[in-house]
C-alpha positions as CSV (number, residue, x, y, z in Angstrom):
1,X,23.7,-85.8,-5.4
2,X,20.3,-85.8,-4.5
3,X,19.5,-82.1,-3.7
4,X,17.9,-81.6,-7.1
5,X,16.0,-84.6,-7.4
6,X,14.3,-83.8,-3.9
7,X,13.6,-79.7,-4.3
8,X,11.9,-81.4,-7.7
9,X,9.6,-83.7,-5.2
10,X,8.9,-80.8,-2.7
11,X,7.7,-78.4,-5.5
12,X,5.3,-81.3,-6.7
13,X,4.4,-82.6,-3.8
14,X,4.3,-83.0,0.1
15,X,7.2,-85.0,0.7
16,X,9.3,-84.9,3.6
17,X,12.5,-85.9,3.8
18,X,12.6,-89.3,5.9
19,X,9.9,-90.5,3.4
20,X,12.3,-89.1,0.2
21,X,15.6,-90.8,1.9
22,X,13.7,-94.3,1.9
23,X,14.1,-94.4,-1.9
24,X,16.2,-92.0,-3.7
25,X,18.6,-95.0,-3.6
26,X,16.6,-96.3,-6.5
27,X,17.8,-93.5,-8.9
28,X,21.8,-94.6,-9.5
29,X,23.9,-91.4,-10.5
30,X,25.8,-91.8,-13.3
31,X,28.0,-89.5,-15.3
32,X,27.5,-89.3,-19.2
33,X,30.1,-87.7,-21.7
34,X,28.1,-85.5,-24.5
35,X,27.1,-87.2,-27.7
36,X,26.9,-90.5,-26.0
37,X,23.4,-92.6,-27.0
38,X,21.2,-93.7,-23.9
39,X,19.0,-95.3,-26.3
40,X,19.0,-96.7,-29.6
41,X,15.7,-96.8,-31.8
42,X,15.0,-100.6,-32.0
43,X,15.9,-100.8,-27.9
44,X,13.3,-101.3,-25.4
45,X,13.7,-98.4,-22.9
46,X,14.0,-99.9,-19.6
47,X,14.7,-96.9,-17.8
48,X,13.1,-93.0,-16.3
49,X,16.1,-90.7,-15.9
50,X,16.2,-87.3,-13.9
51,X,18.8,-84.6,-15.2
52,X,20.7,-83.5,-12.6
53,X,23.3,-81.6,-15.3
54,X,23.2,-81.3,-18.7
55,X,20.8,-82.0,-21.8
56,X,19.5,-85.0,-22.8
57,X,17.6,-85.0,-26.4
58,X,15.1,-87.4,-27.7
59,X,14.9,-87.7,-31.5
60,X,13.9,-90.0,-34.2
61,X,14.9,-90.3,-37.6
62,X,12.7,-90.0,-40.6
63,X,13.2,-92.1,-43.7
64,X,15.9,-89.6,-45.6
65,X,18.0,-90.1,-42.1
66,X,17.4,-86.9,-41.1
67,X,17.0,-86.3,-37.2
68,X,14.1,-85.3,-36.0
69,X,14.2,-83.8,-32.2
70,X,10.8,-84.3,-30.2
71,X,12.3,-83.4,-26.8
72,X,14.8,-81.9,-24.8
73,X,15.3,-82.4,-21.1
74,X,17.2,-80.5,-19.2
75,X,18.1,-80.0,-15.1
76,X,15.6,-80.7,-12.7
77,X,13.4,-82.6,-15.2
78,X,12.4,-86.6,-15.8
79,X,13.3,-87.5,-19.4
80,X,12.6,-91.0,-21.6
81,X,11.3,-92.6,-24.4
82,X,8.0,-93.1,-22.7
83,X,5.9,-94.9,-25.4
84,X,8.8,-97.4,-25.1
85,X,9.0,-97.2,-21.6
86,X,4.8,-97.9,-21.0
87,X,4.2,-100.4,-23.7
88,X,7.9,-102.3,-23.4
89,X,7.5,-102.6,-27.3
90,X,10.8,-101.4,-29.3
91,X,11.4,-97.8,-29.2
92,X,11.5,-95.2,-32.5
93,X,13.3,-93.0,-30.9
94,X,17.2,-92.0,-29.8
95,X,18.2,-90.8,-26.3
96,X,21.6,-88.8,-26.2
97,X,23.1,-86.9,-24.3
98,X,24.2,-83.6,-26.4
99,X,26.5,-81.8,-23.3
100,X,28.5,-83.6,-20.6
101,X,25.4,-84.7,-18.5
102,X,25.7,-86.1,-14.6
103,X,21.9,-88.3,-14.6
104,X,20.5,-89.7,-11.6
105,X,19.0,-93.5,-13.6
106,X,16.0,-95.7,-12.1
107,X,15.0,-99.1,-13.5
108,X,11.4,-99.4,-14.9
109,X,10.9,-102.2,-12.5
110,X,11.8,-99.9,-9.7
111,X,10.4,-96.7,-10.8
112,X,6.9,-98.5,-11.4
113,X,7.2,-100.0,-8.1
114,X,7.7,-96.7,-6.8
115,X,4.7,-95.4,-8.6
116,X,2.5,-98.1,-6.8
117,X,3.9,-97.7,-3.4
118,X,4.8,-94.4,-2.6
119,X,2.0,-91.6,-3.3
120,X,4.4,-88.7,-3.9
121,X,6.0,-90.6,-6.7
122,X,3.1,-91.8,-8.0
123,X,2.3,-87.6,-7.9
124,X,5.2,-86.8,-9.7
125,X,4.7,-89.5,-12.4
126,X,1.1,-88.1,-12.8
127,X,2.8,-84.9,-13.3
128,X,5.0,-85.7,-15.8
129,X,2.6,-87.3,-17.9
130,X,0.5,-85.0,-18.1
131,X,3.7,-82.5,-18.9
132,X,4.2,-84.8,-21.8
133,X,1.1,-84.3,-23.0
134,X,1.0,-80.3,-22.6
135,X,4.1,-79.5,-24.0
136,X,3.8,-81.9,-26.9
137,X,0.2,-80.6,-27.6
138,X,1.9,-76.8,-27.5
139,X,4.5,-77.6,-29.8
140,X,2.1,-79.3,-32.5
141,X,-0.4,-76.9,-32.6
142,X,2.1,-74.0,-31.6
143,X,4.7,-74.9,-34.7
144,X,1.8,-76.4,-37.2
145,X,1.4,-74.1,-40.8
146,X,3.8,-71.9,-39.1
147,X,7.0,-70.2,-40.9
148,X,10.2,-71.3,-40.2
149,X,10.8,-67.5,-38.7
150,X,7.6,-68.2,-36.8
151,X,8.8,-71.6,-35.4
152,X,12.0,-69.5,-34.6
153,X,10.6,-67.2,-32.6
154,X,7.7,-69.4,-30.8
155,X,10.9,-71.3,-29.6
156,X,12.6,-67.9,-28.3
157,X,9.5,-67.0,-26.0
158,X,8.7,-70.6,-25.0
159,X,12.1,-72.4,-24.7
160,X,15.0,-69.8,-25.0
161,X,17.5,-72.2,-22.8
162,X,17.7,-74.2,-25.7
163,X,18.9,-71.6,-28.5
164,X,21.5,-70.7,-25.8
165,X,22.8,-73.9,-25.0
166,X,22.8,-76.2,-28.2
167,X,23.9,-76.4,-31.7
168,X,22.2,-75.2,-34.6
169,X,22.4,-78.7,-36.0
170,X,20.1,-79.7,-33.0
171,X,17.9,-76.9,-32.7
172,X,17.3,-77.2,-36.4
173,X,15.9,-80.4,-35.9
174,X,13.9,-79.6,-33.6
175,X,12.4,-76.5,-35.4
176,X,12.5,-78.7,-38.5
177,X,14.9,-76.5,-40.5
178,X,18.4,-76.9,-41.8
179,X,20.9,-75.6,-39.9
180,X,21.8,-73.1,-42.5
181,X,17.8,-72.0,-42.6
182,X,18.4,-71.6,-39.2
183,X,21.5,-69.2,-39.3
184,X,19.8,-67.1,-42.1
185,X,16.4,-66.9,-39.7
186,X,18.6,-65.8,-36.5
187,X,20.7,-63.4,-38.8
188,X,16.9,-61.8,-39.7
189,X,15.7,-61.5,-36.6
């Protein structure tokens, strides 16, 4: 259950395993059917999540209700609504889980506590924050004034698990397209 979880803390940092054992009980497994909302916008996000299976997405909706994907988050990586999470103000955005998903779940009180206790968590959460920042940076100024065929293709070198694994109806929201752009621009390529 936790096999992932620590090979994810050994690649990021020294841990061994007695000191992993004396608090991967924090992170509770649960099993998620697909579609199902983690968070609503509106929520405070009181939770860090590691994928141990599945996708999770994270996406807003702009004024017209369309969705807008920010994030995907896949095995062997932390996902959450972390502006939510930090300042423990209302969220904008959703969580959901868009495939059958087995997560491994840690309170915000505990995961914080972790941060400020044990060094190799305090590592990791280092490390995905600065992650965060990277990839979103990338995708701004990676996707900005480009084509939608552009977009298409920057998201085939950079993040081909996604075209392989979700809808069009996802992945168009995340390229900012309409699924029916998006069938026209993998039908060109």
């Amino acid at each position: 259950m936790y096999e992932l979880l620590y090979q994810y803390f050994q690649e990021k940092t020294d841990i061994d395993p007695k000191r992993f054992d004396s608090f991967c009980h924090y992170f509770k497994p649960k099993k998620v059917k697909r579609n199902k909302i983690l968070l609503s916008a509106g929520d405070v996000c009181t939770f860090n999540l590691f994928v141990n299976e599945g996708c999770v997405r994270i996406y807003t909706l702009n004024e017209e209700g369309q969705e807008l994907t920010r994030y995907f988050t896949f095995e062997g990586k932390f996902g959450t609504a972390l502006t939510s999470l930090i300042e423990q103000q209302p969220s904008f955005e959703y969580m959901q889980c868009v495939e059958k998903s087995e997560l491994l779940i840690i309170s915000r009180q505990d995961f914080f506590h972790l941060v400020d206790t044990v060094p190799q968590v305090n590592d990791v959460y280092r490390d995905v924050l600065e992650m965060a920042y990277i990839t979103s940076q990338k995708r701004i100024y990676g996707l900005q004034g480009q084509s939608a065929l552009d977009r298409l293709k920057w998201l085939m070198h950079y993040q081909p698990r996604i075209l392989s694994r979700l809808s069009n109806k996802v992945i168009a929201s995340y390229l900012g397209v309409t699924p029916y752009t998006l069938s026209r621009l993998k039908a060109e390529l």
